[in-house]
N, C-alpha and C positions, 0 to 999 in steps of 0.2 A: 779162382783162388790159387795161388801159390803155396805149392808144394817142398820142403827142404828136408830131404834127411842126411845130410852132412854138416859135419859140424863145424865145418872149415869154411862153409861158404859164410860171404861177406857179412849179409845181412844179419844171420845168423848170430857170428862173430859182435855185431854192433849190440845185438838183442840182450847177447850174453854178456856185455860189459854196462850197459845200464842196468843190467839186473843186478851187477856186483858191485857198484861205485858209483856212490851220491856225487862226487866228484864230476864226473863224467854225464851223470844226468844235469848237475848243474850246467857244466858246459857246454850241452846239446838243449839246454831248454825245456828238458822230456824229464815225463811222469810216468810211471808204470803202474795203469790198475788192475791190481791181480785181483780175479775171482768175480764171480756172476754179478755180486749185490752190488760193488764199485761200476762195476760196467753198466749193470742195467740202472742205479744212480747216475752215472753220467750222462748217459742217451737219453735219458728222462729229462733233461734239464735243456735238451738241445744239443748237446756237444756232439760234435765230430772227430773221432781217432783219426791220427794219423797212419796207424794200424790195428789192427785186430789180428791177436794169436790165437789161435786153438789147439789143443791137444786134441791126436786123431782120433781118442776115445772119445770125445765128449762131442765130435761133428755132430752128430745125430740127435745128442741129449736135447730133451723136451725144454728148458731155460734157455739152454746159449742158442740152438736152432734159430729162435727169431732174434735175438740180437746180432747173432751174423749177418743175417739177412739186410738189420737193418745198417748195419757197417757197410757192407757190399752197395747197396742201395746209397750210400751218403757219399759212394768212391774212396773209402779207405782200402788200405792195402791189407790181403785179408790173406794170414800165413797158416798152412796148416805144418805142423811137430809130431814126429812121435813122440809118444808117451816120455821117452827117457831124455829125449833132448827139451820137451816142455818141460820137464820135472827141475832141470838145471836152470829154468829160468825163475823157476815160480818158488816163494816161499811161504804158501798156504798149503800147509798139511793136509792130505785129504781133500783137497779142493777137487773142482767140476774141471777144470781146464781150459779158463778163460783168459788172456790179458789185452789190456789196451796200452798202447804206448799213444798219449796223447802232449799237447805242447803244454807247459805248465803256463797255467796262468800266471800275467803280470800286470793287474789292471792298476791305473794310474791314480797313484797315492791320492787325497786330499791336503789340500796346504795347514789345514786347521780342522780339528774336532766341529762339527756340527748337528752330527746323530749319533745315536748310544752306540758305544761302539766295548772293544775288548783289548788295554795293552798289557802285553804277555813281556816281562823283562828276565830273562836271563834260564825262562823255563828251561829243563833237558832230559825232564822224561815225556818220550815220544806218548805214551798213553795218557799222562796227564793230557798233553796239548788236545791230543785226537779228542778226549775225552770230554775237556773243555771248549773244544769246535762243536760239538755235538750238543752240546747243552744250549751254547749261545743259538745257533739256529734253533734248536728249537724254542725259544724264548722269544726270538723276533727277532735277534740283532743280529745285524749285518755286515758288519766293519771289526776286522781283526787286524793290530797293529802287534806284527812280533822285533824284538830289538835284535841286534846282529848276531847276538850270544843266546838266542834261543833255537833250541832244534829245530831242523828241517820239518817246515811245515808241508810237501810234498813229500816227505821220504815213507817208506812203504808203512812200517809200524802207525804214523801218524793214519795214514789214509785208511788203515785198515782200524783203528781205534775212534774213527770217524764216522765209520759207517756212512757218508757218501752226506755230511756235513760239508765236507770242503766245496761243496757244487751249490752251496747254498748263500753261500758268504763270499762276500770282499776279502782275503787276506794279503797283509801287507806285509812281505818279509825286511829284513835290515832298516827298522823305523825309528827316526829319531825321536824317543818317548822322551825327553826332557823337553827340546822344542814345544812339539805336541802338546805337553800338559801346561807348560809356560802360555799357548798362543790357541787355547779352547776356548771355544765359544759357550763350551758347555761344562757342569762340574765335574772333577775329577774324581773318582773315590776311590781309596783305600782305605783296604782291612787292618787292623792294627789291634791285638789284645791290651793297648791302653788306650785306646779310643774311650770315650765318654757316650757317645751317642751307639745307640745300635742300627741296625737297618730296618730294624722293625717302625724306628723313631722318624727316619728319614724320607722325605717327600720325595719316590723316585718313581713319581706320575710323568716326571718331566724328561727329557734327554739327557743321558750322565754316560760318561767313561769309565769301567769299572779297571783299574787298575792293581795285577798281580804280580806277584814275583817268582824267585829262584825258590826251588822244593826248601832247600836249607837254608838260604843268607835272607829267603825273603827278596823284597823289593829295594832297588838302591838306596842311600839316603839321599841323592839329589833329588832322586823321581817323589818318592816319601814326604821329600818338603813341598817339592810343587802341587804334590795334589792338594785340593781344596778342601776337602772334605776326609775326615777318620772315621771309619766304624768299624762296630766290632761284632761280630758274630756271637750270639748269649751259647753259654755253653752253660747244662745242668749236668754233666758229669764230669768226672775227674781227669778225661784229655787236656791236655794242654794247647794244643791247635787241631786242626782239620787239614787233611786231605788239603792240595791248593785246586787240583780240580773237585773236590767236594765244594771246599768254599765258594767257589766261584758259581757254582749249580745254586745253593741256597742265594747269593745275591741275585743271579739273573731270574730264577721264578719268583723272587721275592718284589723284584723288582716287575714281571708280567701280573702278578695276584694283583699289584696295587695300581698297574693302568687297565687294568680289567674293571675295575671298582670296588676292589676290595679293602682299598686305605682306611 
C-alpha cells in the first residue's frame, strides 16, 4: 500500500481534481465511488478499481478491511490518507473512509430498441436520475438511454442516489432518443395527463421503452410525437403530476406485477 501525506504530491493532486471537476473526470474517463455500500456494490458485480483510497482511520474498520484486501488481491493501487487530506476528497458526511476511482463505463450503444429499456430526455436532478436507476434495476430493466442534456449519470450525487444501481444496468449517456424511438423495435411510451389509456389498461407483459422527460418542460414534443403509445398515471387526489422519478417507479413495477402474472 502506498502511503501519501503531502498534498503536493502528484497523485494526490490528480485525486483531488477528480473529486472537484466533473470536467475533468469526463476527461480522464474516471468515476469516484465514495463510501463502503458503492465500493462493496461494485466488487460484487466483478469490477476492478483502478484504485482504492482509504482514510488512515478506517485501515482497520471491520467493512472496508476485506474490501481492501480484495483491491490489493485484484492489483489496484491501494492509497492510504490521513484523515484531513481524505476528508478533501470525499463528500460523504460522516462516512467510513472509502473511495474507488474506477474507469467509467462506456458499453456500446445498441442501433435500435429491442428490450425494455429507460429514455431519460433533458432530466437535471442528480436524485431524480439516481433514483430512477434504482428503481429500473430493481424492476428487471437493463438499458438506460440518457439524452446530452441530461445530468451526469456517473457524477457523485447520481451514484450515491443509486445505491450501487448503476453496476446493474447498461447506461447510455449522450443518446439520440428521437432516432431511437423513430427506429424501435419495440413500443414506446409515455406518460401524458391527456392520455386516454392508463397503464393499468396497457399490455406491458411485452417489451416497451418507457419514455421520461425534463422535471419542468417535461418530454420534447418531437420525442412526445414519436412515441407510440400515451398513458396516464390515474391520480385520486388533487396533485396535478407526480414526482418524474415517482412516476417512472409506478410504470416500471406496474409494468413487473403484469409479466409476473398479475394482468
Amino acid at each position: 500500500m502506498k502511503s501519501i501525506s503531502s498534498r503536493d504530491n502528484g497523485v494526490y493532486k490528480e485525486l483531488k481534481q477528480l473529486a472537484a471537476s466533473a470536467q475533468a473526470r469526463r476527461k480522464a474517463g474516471r468515476s469516484l465511488l465514495d463510501g463502503v455500500h458503492l465500493a462493496e456494490a461494485y466488487l460484487q458485480q466483478g469490477g476492478t478499481p483502478e484504485q482504492c483510497v482509504v482514510a488512515e482511520s478506517a485501515l482497520y474498520h471491520a467493512e472496508v478491511a476485506p474490501l481492501l484486501a480484495q483491491c490489493e488481491a485484484a492489483g489496484s493501487l491501494c492509497i492510504c490518507l490521513p484523515d484531513a487530506l481524505y476528508q478533501a476528497l470525499s463528500q460523504v458526511e460522516n462516512g467510513v473512509g472509502l473511495l474507488l476511482v474506477i474507469a467509467t463505463p462506456q458499453p456500446q450503444a445498441p442501433s435500435v430498441l429491442a428490450t425494455s429499456a429507460v429514455l431519460l430526455d433533458g432530466l437535471q436532478d442528480p436524485g431524480n436520475l439516481g433514483s430512477i436507476l434504482r428503481s429500473a434495476a430493481a424492476a428487471g430493466i437493463r438499458q438506460v438511454f440518457c439524452s446530452a442534456g441530461t445530468v451526469g449519470a456517473w457524477s457523485p450525487k447520481v451514484l450515491r442516489a443509486g445505491m450501487g444501481a448503476h453496476f446493474l444496468l447498461q447506461i447510455f449517456e449522450g443518446a439520440d432518443l428521437l432516432s431511437l424511438s423513430k427506429a424501435s423495435k419495440i413500443p414506446v411510451l409515455a406518460t401524458s395527463s391527456y392520455a386516454q389509456e392508463t397503464i393499468y389498461q396497457i399490455d406491458l407483459t411485452q417489451e416497451v421503452a418507457w419514455l421520461f422527460g425534463h422535471e419542468g418542460q417535461g418530454v420534447a414534443d418531437d420525442l412526445m410525437e414519436a412515441a407510440g403509445i400515451k398513458v396516464v398515471i390515474p391520480h385520486l387526489g388533487q396533485m396535478e403530476s407526480l414526482n418524474v422519478a415517482a412516476a417512472a417507479a409506478v410504470c416500471f413495477f406496474e409494468q413487473a406485477r403484469q409479466r409476473q402474472g398479475g394482468r
